[in-house]
ZAMARGU-4260 file (C-alpha; in steps of 0.2 Angstrom, whole numbers, plus 5000, padded with zeros to 4 digits):
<rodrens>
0) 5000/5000/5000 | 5008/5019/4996 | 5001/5037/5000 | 4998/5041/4981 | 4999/5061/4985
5) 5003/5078/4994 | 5019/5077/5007 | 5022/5057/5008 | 5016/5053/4990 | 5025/5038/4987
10) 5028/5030/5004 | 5025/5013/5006 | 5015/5007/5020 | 5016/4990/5026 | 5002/4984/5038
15) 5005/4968/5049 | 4997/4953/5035 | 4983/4948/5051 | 4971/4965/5050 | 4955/4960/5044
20) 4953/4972/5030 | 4951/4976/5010 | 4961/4991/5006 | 4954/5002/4994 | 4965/4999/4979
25) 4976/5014/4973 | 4966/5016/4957 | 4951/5019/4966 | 4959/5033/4979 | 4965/5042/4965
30) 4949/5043/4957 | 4940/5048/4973 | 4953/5060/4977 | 4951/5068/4960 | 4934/5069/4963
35) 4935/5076/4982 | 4950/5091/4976 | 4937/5098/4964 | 4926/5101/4979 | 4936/5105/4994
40) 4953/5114/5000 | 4957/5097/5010 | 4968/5110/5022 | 4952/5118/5025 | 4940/5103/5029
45) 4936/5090/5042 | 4938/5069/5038 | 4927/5057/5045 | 4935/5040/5038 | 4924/5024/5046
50) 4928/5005/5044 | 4946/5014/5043 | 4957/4998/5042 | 4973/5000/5038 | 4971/5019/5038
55) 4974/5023/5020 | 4962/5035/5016 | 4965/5045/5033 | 4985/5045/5028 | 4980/5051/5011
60) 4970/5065/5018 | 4982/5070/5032 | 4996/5071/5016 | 4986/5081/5007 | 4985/5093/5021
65) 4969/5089/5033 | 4971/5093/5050 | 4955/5088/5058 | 4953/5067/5054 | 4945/5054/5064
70) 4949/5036/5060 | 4935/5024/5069 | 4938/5004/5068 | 4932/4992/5079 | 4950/4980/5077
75) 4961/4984/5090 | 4974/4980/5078 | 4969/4994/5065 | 4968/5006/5078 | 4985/5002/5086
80) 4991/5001/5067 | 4985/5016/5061 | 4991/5027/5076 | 5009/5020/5074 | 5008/5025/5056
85) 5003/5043/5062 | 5015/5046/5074 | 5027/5039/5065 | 5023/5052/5048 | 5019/5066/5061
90) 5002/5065/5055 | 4985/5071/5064 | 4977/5058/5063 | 4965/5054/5080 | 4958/5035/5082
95) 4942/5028/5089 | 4938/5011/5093 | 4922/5007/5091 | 4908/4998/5082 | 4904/5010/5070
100) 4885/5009/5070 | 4888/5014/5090 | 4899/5027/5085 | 4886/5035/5073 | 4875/5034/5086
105) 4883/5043/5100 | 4894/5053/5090 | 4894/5075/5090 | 4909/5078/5078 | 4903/5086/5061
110) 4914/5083/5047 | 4913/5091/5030 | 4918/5071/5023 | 4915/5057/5030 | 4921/5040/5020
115) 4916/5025/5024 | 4922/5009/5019 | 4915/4994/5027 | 4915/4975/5023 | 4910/4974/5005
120) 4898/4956/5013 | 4887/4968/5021 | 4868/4966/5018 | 4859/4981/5012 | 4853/4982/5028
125) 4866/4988/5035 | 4872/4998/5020 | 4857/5007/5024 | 4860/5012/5041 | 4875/5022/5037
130) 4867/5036/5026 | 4851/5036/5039 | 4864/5036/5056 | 4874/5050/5047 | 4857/5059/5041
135) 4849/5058/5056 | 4860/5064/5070 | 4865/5077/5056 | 4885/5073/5058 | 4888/5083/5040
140) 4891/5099/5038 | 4881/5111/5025 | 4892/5107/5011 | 4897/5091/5016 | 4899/5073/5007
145) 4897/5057/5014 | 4906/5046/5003 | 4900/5023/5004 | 4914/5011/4997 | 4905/4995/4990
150) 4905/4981/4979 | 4896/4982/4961 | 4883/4972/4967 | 4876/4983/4978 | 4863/4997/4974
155) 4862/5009/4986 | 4854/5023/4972 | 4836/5022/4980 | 4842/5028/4997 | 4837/5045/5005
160) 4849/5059/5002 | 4858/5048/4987 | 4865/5059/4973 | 4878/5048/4960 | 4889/5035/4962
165) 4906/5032/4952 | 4911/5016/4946 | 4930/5010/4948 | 4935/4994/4945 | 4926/4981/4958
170) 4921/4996/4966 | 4907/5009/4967 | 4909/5025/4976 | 4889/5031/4981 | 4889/5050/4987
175) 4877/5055/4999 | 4872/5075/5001 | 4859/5085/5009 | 4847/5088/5000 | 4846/5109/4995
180) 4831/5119/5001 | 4823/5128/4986 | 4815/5145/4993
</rodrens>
């Protein structure tokens, strides 16, 4: 795995071979990265990044100059992981372990992204109850993006405050924004 941009573009980062994770592949972050950069000063905005795994996407937001980023895994292994790799790049990068559905739950912090990437075995179900956590307890700010990692064979397009998805290899990037009021 490598940081594909900003101040540690091209480090290698080498996670212990036991963490149960999928890493999003580096095709796939540079695409959603693209995307993200035509929308946001990343040293201006605040980063969410749920089912964190290995840390990848916090790493390539924190080298791309985000100050405010919150990792949340339930693995104690990822957590531990990813806060070695961020003290080890100098990044600011804080962790959370919890069950993510828990953390949605309870949580107060408002980000203007928030990524999420969790097991591409989910059921619908529970793909469902990410949009609806985040919507509900209104974790986005106004402008904000949340952003659902999945596999091609889920269809989350029929889901409340959905507004496009991009395709990337095996995987589909679905955003999710509030909706504008129309005066």
């Amino acid at each position: 795995m490598r940081i594909i941009s900003g101040q540690f573009k091209g480090r290698r980062i080498t996670p212990p071979k036991k963490l149960p994770v999928r890493p999003t592949t580096d095709m796939a972050k540079e695409a959603i990265f693209n995307i993200l950069n035509n929308n946001y000063y990343f040293d201006e905005i605040s980063v969410l990044d749920l089912f964190a795994g290995t840390g990848s996407i916090s790493y390539e937001f924190a080298s791309r100059g985000t100050e405010d980023i919150t990792s949340v895994d339930e693995d104690f292994g990822c957590i531990k992981f990813i806060n070695k790799t961020a003290e080890e790049f100098e990044m600011p990068i804080k962790t959370v372990r919890s069950d993510v559905f828990k953390f949605l739950e309870t949580t107060k912090i408002k980000s203007d992204v928030i990524f999420v990437d969790p097991p591409y075995a989910f059921s619908l179900e529970e793909f469902s109850k990410i949009p609806e956590l985040v919507f509900q307890n209104d974790l986005l700010e106004d402008e904000g993006v949340l952003v659902v990692e999945h596999a091609k064979q889920m269809e989350l397009s029929h889901l409340p405050y959905f507004s496009y998805s991009k395709n990337y290899g095996s995987s589909i990037f679905s955003f999710f924004e509030k909706a504008e009021e129309i005066f």
